[in-house]
PyMOL Python script that loads the backbone (N, CA, C, O; Angstrom):
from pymol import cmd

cmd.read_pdbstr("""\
ATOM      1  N   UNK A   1      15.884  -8.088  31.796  1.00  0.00           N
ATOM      2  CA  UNK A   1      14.756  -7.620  31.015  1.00  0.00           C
ATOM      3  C   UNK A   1      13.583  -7.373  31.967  1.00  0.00           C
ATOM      4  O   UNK A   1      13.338  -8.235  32.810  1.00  0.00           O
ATOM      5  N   UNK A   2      12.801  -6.205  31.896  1.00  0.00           N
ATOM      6  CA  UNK A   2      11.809  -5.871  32.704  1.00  0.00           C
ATOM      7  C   UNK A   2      10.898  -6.374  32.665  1.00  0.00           C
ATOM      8  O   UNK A   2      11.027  -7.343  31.917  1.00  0.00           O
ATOM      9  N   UNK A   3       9.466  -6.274  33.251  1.00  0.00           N
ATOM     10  CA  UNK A   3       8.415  -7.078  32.855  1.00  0.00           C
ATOM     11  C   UNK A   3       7.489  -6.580  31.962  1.00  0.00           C
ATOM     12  O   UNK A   3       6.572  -7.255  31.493  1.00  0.00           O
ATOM     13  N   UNK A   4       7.829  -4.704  31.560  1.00  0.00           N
ATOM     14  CA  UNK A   4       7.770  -4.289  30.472  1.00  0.00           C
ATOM     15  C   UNK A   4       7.912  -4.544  29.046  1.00  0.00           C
ATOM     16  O   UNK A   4       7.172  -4.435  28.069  1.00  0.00           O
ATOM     17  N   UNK A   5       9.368  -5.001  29.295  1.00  0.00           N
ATOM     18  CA  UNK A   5       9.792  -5.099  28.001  1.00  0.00           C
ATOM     19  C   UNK A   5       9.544  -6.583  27.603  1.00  0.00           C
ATOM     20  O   UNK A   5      10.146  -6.732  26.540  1.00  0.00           O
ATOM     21  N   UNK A   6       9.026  -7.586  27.905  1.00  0.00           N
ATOM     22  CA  UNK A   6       8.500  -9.023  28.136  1.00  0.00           C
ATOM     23  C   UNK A   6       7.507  -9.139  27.430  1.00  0.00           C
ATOM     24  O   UNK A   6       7.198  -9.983  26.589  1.00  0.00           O
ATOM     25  N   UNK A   7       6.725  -7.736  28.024  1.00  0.00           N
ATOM     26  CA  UNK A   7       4.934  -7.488  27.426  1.00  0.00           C
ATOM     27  C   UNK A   7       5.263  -7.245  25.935  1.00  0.00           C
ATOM     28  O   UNK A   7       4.696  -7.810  25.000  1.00  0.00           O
ATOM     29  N   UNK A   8       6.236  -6.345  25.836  1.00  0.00           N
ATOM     30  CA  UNK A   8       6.302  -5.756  24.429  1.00  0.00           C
ATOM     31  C   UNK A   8       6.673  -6.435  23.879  1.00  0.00           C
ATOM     32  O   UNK A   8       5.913  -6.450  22.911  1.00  0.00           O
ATOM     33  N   UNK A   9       7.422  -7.166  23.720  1.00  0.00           N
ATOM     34  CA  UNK A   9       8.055  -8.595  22.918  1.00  0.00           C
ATOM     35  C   UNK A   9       7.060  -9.590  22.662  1.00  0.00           C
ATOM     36  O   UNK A   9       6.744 -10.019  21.552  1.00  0.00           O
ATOM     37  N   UNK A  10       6.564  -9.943  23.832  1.00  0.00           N
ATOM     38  CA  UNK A  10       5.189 -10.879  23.689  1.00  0.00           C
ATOM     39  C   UNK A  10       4.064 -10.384  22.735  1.00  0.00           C
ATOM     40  O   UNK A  10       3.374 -11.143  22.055  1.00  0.00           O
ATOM     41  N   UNK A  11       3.963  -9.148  22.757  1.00  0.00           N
ATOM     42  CA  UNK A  11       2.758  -8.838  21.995  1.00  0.00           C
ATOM     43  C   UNK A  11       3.114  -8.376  20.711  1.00  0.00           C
ATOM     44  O   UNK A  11       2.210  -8.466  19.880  1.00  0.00           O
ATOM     45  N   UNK A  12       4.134  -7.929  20.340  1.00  0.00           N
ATOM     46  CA  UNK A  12       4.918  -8.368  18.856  1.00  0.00           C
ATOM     47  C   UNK A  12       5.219  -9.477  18.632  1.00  0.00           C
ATOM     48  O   UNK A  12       5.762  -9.796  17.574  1.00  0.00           O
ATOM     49  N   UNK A  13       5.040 -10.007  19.228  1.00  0.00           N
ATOM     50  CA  UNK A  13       5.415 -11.623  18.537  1.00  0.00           C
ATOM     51  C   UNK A  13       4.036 -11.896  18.214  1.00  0.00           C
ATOM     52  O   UNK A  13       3.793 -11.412  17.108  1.00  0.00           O
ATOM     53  N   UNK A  14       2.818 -12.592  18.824  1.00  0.00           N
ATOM     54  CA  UNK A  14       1.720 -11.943  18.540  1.00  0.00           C
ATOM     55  C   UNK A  14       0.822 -11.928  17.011  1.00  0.00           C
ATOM     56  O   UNK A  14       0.143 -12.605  16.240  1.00  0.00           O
ATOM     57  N   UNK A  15       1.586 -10.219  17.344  1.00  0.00           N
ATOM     58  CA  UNK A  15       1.150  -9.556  15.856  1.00  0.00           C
ATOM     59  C   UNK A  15       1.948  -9.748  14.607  1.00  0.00           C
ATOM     60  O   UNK A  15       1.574  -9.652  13.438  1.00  0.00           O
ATOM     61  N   UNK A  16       3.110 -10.037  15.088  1.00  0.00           N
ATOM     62  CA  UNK A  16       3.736 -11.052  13.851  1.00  0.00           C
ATOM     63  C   UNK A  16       3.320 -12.032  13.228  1.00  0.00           C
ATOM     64  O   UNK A  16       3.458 -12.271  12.028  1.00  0.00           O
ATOM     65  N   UNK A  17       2.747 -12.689  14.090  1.00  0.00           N
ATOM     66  CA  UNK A  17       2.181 -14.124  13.845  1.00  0.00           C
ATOM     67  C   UNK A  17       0.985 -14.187  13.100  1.00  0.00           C
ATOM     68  O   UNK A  17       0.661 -15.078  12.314  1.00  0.00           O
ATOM     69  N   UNK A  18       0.227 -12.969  13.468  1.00  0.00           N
ATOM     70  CA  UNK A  18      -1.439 -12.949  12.775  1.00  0.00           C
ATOM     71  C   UNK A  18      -0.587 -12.305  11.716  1.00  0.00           C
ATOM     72  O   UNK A  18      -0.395 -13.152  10.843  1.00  0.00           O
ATOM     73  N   UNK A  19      -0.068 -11.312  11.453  1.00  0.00           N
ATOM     74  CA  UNK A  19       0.446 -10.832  10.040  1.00  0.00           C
ATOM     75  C   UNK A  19       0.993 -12.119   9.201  1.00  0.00           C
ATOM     76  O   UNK A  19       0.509 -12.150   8.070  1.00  0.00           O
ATOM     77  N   UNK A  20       1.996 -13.316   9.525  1.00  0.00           N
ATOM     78  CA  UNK A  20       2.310 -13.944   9.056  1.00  0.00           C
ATOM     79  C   UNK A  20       1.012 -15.116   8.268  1.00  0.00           C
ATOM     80  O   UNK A  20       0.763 -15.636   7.180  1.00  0.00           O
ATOM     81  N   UNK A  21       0.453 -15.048   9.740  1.00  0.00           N
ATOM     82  CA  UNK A  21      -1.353 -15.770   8.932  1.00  0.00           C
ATOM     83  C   UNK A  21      -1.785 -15.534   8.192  1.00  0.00           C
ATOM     84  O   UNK A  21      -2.210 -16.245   7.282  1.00  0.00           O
ATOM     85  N   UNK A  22      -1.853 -13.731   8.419  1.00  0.00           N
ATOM     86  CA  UNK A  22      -2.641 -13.127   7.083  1.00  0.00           C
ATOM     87  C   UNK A  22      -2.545 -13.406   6.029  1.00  0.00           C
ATOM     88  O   UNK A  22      -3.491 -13.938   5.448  1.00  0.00           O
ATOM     89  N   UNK A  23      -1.109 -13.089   5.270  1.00  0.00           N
ATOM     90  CA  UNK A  23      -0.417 -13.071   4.269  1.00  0.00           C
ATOM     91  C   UNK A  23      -0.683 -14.977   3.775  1.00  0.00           C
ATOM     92  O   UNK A  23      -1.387 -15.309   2.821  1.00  0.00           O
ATOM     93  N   UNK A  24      -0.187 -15.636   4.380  1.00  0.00           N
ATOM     94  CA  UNK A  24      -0.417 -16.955   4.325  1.00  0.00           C
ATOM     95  C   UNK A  24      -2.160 -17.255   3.973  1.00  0.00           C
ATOM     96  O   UNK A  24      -2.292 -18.109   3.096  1.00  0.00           O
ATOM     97  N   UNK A  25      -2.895 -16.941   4.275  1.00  0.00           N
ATOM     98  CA  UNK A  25      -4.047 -16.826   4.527  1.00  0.00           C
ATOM     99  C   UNK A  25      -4.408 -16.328   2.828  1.00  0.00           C
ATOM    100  O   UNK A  25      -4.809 -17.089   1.948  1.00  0.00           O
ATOM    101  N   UNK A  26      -4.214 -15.272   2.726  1.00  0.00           N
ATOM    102  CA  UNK A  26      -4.350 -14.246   1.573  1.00  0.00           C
ATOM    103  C   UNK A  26      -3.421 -15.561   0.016  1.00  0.00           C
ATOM    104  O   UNK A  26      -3.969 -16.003  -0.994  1.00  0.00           O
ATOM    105  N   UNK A  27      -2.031 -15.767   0.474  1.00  0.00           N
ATOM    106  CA  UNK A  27      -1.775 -16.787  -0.636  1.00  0.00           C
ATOM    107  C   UNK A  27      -2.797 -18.035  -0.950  1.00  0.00           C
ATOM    108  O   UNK A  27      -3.338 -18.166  -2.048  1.00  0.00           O
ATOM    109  N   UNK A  28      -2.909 -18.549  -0.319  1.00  0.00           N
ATOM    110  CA  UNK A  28      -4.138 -20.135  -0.093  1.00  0.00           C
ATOM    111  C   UNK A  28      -5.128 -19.799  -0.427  1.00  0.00           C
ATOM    112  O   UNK A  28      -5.887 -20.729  -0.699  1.00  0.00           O
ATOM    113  N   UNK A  29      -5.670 -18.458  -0.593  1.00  0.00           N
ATOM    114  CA  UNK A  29      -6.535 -18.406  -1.476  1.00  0.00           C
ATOM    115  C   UNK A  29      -6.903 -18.237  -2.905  1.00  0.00           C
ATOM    116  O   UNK A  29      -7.957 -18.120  -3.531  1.00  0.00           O
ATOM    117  N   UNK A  30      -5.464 -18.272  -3.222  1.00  0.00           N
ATOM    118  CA  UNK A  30      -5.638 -18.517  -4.810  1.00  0.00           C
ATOM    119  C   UNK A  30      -5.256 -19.931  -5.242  1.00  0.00           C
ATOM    120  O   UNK A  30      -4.529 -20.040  -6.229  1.00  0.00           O
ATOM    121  N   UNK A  31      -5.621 -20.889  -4.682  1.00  0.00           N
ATOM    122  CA  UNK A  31      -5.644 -22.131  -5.011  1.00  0.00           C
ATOM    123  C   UNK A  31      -6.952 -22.396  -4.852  1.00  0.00           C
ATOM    124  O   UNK A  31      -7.477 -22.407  -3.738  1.00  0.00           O
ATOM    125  N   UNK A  32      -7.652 -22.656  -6.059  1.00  0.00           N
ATOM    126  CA  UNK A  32      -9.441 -23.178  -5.986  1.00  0.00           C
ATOM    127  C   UNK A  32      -9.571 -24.326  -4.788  1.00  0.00           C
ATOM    128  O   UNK A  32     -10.491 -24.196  -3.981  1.00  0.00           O
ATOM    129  N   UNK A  33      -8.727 -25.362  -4.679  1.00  0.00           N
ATOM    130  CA  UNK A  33      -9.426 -26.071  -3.927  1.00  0.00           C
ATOM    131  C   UNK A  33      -9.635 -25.922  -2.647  1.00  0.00           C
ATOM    132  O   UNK A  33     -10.469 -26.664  -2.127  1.00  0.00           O
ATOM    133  N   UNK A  34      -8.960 -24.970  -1.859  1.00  0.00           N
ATOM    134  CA  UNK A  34      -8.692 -24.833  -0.664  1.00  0.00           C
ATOM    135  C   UNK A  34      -9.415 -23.287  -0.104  1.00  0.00           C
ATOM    136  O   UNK A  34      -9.948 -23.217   1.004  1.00  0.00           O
ATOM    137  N   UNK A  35      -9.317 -21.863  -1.241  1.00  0.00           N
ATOM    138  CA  UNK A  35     -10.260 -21.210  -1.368  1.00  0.00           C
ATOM    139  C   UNK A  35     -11.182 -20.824  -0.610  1.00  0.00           C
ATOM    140  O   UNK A  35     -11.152 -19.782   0.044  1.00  0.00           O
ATOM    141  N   UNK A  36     -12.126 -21.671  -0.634  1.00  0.00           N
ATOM    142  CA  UNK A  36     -13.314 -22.025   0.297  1.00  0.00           C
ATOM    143  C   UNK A  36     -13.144 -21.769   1.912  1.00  0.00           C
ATOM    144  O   UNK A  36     -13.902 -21.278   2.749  1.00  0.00           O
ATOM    145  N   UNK A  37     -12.481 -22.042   1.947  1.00  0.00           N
ATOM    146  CA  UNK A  37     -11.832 -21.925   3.544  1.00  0.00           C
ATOM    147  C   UNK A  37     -11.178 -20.821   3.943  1.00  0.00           C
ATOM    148  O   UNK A  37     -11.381 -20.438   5.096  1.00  0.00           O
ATOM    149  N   UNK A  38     -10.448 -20.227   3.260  1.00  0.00           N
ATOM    150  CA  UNK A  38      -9.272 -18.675   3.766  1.00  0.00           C
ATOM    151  C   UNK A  38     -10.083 -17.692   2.935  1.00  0.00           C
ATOM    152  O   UNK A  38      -9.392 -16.862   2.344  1.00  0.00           O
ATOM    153  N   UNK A  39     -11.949 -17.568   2.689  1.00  0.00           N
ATOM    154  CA  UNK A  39     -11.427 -16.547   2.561  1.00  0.00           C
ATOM    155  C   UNK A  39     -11.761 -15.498   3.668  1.00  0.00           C
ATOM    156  O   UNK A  39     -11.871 -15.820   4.851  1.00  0.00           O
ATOM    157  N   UNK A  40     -11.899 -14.354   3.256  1.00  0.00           N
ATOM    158  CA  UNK A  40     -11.336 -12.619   4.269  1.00  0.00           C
ATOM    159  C   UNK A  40     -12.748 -12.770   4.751  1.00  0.00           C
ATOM    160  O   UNK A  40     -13.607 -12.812   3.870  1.00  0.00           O
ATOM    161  N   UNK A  41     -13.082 -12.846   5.833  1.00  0.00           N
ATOM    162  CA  UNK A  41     -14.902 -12.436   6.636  1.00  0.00           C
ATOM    163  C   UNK A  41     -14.391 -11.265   7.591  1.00  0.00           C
ATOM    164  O   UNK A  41     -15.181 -11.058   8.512  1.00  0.00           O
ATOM    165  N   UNK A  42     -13.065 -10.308   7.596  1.00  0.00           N
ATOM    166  CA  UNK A  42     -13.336  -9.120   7.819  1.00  0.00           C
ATOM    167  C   UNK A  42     -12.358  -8.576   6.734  1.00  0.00           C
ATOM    168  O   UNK A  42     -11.194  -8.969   6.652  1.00  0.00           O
ATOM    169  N   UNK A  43     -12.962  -7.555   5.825  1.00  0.00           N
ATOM    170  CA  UNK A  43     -12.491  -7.093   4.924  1.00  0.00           C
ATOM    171  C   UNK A  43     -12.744  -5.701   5.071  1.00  0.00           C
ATOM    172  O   UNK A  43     -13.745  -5.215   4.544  1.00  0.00           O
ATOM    173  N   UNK A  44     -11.960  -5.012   5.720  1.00  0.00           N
ATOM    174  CA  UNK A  44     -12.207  -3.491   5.772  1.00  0.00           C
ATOM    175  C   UNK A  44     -10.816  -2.372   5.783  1.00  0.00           C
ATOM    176  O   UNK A  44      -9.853  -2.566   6.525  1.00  0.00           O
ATOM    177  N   UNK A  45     -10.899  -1.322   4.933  1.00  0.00           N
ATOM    178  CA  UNK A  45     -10.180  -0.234   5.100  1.00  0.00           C
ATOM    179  C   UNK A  45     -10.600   1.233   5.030  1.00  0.00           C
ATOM    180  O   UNK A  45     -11.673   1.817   5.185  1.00  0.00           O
ATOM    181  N   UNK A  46      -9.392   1.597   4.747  1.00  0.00           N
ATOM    182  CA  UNK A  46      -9.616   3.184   5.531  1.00  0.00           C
ATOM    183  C   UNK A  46      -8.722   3.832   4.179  1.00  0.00           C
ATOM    184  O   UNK A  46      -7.951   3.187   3.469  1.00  0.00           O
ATOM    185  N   UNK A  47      -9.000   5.016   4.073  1.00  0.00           N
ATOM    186  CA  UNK A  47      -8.459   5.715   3.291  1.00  0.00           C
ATOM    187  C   UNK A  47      -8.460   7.271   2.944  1.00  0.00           C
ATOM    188  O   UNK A  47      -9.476   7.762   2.452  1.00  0.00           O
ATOM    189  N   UNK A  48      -7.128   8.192   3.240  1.00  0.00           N
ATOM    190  CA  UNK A  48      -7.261   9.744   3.327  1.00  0.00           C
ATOM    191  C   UNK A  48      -6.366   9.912   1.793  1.00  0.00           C
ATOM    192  O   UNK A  48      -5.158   9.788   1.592  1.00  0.00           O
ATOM    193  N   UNK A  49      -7.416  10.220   0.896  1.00  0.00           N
ATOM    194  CA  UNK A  49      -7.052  10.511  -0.596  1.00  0.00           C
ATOM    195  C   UNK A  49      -5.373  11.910  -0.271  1.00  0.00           C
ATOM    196  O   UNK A  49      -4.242  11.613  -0.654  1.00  0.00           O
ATOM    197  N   UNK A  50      -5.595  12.883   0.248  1.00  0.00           N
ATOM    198  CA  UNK A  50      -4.782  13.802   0.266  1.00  0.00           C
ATOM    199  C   UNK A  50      -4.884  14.749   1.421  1.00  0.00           C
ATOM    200  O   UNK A  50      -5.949  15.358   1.521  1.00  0.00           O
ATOM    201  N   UNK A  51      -3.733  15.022   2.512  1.00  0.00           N
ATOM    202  CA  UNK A  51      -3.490  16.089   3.493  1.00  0.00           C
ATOM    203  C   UNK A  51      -2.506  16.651   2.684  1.00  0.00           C
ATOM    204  O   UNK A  51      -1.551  16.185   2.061  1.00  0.00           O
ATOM    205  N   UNK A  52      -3.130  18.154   2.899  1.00  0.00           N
ATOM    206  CA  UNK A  52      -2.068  19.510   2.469  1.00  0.00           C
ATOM    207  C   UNK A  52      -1.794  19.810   3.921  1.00  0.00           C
ATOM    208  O   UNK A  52      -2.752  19.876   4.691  1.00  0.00           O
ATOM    209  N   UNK A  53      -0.228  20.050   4.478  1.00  0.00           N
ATOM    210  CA  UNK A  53      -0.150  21.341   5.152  1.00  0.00           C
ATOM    211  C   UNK A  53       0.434  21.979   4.814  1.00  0.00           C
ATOM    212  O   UNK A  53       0.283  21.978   3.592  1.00  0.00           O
ATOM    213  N   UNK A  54       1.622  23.133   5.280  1.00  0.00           N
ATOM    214  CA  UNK A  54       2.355  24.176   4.939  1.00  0.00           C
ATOM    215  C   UNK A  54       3.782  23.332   3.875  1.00  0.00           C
ATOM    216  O   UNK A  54       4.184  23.947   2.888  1.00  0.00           O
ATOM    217  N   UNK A  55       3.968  22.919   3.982  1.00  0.00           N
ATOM    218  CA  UNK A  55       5.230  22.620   3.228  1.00  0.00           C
ATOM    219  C   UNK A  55       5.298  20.991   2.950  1.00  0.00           C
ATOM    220  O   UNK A  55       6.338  20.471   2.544  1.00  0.00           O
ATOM    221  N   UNK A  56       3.804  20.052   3.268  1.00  0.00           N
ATOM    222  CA  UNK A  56       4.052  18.826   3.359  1.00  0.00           C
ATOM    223  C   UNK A  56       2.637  18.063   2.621  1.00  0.00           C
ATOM    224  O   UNK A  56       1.456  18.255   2.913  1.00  0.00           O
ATOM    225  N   UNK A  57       3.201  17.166   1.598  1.00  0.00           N
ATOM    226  CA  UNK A  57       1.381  16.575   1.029  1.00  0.00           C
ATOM    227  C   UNK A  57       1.480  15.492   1.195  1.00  0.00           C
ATOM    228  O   UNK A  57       2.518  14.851   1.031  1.00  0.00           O
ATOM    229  N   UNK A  58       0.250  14.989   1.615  1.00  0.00           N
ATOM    230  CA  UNK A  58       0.959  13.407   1.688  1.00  0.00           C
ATOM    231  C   UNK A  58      -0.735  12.365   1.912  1.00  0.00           C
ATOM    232  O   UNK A  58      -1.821  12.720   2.370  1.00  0.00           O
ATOM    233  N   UNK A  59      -0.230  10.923   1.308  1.00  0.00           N
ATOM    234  CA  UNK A  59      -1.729  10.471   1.850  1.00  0.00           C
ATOM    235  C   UNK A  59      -1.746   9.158   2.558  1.00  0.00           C
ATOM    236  O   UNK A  59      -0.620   8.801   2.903  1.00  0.00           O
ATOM    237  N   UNK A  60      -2.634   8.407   2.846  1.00  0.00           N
ATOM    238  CA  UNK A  60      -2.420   6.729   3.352  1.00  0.00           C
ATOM    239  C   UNK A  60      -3.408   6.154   3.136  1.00  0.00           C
ATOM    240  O   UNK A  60      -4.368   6.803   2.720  1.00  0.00           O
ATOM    241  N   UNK A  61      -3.510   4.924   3.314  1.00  0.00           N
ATOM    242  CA  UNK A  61      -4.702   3.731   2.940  1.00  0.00           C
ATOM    243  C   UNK A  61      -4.150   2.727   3.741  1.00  0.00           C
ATOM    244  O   UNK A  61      -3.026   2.284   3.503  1.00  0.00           O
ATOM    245  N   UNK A  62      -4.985   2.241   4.871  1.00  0.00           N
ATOM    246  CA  UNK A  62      -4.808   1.396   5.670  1.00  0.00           C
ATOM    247  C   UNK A  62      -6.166   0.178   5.572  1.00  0.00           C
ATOM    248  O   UNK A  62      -7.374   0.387   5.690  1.00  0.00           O
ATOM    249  N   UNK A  63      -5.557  -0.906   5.357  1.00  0.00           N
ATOM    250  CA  UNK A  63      -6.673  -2.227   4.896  1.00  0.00           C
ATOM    251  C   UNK A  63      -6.296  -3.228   6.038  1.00  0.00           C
ATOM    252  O   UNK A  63      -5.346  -3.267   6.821  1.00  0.00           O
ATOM    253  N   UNK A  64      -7.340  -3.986   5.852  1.00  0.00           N
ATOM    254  CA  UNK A  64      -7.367  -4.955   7.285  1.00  0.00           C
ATOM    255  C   UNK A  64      -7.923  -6.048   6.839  1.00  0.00           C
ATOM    256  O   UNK A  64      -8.964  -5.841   6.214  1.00  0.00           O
ATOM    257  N   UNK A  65      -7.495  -7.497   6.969  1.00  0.00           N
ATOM    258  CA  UNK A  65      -7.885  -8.498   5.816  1.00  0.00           C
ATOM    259  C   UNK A  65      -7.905  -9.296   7.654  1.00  0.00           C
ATOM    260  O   UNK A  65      -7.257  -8.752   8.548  1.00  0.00           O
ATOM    261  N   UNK A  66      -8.438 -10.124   7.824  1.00  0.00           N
ATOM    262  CA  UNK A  66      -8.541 -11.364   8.499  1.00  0.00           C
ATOM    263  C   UNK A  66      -9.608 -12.204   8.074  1.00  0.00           C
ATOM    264  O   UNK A  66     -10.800 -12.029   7.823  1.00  0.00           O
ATOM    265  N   UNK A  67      -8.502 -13.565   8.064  1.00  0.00           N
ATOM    266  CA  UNK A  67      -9.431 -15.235   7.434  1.00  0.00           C
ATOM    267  C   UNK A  67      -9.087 -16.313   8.384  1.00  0.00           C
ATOM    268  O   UNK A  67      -8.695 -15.908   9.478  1.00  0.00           O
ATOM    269  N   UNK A  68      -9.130 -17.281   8.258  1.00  0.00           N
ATOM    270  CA  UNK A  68      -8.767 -18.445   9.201  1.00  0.00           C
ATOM    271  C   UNK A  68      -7.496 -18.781   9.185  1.00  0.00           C
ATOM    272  O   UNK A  68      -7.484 -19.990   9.416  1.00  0.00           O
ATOM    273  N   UNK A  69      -6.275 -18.354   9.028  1.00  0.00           N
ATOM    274  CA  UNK A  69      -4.865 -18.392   8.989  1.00  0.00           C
ATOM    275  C   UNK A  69      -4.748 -17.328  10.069  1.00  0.00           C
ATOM    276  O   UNK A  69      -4.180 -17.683  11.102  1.00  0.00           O
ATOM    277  N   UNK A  70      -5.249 -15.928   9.985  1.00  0.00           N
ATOM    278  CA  UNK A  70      -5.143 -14.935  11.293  1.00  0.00           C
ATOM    279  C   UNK A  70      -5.328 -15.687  12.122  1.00  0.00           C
ATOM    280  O   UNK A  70      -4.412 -16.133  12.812  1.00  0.00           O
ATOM    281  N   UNK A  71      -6.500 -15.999  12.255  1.00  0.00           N
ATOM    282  CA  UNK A  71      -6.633 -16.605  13.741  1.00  0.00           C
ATOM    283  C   UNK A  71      -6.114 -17.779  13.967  1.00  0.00           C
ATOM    284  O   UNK A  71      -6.103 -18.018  15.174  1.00  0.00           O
ATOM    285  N   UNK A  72      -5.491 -18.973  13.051  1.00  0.00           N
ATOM    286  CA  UNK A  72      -4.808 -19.800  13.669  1.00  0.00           C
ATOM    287  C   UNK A  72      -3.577 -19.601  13.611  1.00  0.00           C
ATOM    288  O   UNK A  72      -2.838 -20.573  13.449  1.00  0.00           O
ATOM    289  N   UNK A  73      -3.161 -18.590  13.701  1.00  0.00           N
ATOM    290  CA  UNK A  73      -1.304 -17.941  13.919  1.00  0.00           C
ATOM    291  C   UNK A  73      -1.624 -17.100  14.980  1.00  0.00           C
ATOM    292  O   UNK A  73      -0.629 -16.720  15.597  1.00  0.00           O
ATOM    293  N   UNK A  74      -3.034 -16.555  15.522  1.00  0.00           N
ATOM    294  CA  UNK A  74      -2.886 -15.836  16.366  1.00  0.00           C
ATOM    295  C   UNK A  74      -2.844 -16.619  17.445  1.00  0.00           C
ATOM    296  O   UNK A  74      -2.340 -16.251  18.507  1.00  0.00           O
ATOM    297  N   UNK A  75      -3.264 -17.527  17.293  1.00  0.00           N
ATOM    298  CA  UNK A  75      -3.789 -18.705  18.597  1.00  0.00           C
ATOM    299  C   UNK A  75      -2.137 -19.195  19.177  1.00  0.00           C
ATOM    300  O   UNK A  75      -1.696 -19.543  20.272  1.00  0.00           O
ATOM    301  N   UNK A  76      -1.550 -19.010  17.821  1.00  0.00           N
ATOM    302  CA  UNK A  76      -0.666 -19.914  18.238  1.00  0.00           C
ATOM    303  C   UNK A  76       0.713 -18.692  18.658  1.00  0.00           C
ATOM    304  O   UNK A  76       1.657 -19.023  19.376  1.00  0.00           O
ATOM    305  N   UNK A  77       0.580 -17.408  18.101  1.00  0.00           N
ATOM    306  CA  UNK A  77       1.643 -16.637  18.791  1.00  0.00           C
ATOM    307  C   UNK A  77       1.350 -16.615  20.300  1.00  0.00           C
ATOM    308  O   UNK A  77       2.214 -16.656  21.175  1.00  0.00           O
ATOM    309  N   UNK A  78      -0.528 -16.518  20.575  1.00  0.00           N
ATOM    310  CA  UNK A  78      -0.606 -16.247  22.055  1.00  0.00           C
ATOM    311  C   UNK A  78       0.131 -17.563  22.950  1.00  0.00           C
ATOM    312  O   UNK A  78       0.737 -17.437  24.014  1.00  0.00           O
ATOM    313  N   UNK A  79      -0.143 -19.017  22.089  1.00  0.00           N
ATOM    314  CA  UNK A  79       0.593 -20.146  22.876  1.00  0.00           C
ATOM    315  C   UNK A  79       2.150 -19.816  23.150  1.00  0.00           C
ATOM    316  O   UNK A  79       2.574 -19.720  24.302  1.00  0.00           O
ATOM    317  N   UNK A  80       2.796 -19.683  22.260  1.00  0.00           N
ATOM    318  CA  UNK A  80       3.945 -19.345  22.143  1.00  0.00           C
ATOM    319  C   UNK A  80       4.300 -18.511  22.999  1.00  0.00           C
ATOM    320  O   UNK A  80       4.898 -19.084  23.910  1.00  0.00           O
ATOM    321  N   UNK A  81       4.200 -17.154  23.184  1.00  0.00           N
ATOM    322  CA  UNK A  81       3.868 -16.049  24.119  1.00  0.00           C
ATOM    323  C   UNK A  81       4.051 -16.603  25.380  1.00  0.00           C
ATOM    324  O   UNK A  81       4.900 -16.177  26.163  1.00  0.00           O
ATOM    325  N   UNK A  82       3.189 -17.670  25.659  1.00  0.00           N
ATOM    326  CA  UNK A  82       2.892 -18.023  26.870  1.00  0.00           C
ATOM    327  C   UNK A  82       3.794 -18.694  27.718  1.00  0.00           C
ATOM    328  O   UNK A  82       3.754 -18.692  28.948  1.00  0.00           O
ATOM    329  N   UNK A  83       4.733 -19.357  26.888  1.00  0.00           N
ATOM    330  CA  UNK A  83       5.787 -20.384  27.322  1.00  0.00           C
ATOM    331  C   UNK A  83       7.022 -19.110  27.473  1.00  0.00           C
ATOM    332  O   UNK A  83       8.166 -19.398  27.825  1.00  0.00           O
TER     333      UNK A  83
END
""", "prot")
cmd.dss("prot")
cmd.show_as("cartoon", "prot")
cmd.util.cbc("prot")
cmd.orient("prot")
């Protein structure tokens, strides 16, 4: 395995990990007592209602949630990563 392909693995693992936070992150907050703590302090998206071209329509919505589960899965893919 190259030292390429090391990087790329490492840094999907990573972003797995903050995705896995997220989501985790995003559940725990529908429990009142805990709430307080996960929720989203970056809450932002993006959104293209409709592209026409010649033979193709199509649209997307891209959202971006991070709470304190991102960052403690991110902390810990980078540990992980590291070993």
């Amino acid at each position: 395995m190259s030292i390429k392909d090391k990087t790329i693995t490492r840094i999907s693992f990573v972003f797995l990990c903050m995705l896995i936070g997220t989501a985790l992150g995003i559940y725990l907050q529908s429990f009142p007592i805990v709430s307080r703590y996960f929720y989203n302090f970056v809450d932002w998206s993006f959104d293209v209602k409709k592209i026409d071209w010649i033979l193709l329509s199509f649209s997307f919505f891209i959202k971006v949630n991070i709470n304190l589960m991102t960052i403690i899965f991110g902390m810990f893919g980078i540990w992980m990563a590291r070993k």
